[in-house]
C-alpha positions in Angstrom: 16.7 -11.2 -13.6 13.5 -13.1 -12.5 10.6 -10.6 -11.2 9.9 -10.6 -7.2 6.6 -12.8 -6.2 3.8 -10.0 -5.4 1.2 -10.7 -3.4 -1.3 -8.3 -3.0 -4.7 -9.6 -2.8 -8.8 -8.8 -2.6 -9.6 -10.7 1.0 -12.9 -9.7 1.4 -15.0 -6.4 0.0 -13.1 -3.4 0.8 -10.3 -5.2 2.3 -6.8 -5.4 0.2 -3.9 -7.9 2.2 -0.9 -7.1 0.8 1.7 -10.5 1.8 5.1 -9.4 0.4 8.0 -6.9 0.9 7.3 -3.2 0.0 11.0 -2.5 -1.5 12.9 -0.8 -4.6 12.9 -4.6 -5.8 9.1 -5.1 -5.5 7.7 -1.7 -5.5 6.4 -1.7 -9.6 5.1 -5.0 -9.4 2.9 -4.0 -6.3 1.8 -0.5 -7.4 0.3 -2.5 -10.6 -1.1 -5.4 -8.0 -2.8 -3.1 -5.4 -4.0 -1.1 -8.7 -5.5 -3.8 -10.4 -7.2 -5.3 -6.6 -9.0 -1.7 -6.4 -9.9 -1.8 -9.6 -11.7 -5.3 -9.2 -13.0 -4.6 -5.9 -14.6 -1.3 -6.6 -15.7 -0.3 -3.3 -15.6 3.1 -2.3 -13.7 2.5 1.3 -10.8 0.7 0.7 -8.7 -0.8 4.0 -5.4 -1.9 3.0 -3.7 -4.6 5.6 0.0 -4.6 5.2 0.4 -6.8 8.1 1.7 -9.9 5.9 4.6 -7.2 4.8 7.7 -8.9 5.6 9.9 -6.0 5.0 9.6 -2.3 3.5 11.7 0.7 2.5 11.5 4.0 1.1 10.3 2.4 -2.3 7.8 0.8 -0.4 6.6 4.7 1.4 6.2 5.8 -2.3 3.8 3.0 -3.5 1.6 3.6 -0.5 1.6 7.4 -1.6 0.9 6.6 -4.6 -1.8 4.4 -3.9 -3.3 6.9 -1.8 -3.7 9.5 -4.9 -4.5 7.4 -7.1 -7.8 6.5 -4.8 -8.0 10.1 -4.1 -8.0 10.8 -8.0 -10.9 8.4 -8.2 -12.9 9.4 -5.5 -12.3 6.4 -3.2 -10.8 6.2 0.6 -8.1 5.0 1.2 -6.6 3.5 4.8 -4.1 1.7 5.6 -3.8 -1.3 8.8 -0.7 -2.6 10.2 1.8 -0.5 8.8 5.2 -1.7 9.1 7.8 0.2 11.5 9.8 0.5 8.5 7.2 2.5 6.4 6.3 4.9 9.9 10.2 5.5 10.6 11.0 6.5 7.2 7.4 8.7 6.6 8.4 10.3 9.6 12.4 11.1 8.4 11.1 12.2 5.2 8.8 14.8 7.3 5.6 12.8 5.4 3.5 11.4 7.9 0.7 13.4 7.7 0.2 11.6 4.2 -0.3 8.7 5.6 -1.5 10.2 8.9 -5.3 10.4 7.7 -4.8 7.2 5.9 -3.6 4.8 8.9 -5.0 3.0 11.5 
């Protein structure tokens, strides 16, 4: 089984573009990418842009949760841009929208 293409990238200081599906298939592989891009960018505002996300699921809800403690565990803000209808359907079902509440934009 060949590993999904990941692309979650650094586009400018502060600003993390992630370009690829947020899904069960994906979701490891782009924890450890938008780990690694805050890590290298090291600012302490952080907008993530998920408006290159093709498609998402509730895999893809737990990544961005997980993103956003892990910033909070390291002092940094996270917010997220162009979240896809996918992720704000399924927050909402799953009663956890005000985790990402703060979060989006």
């Amino acid at each position: 089984m060949s590993l999904p293409h990941v692309t979650v990238t650094v586009s400018a200081p502060g600003q993390i573009s992630v370009g690829t599906a947020l899904t069960f298939e994906t979701a490891r592989s782009v924890f450890e990418a938008g780990i690694a891009c805050f890590v290298r960018d090291g600012s302490a505002a952080l907008t993530v842009d998920c408006a290159g996300v093709p498609n998402a699921d509730s895999a893809g809800l737990a990544v961005l949760i997980e993103w956003r403690r892990w910033a909070h565990g390291h002092g940094r803000h996270l917010k997220f841009v162009n979240l896809p209808a996918q992720i704000t359907a399924i927050a909402h079902l799953s009663e956890v929208s005000e985790v990402l509440a703060d979060a989006a934009a």
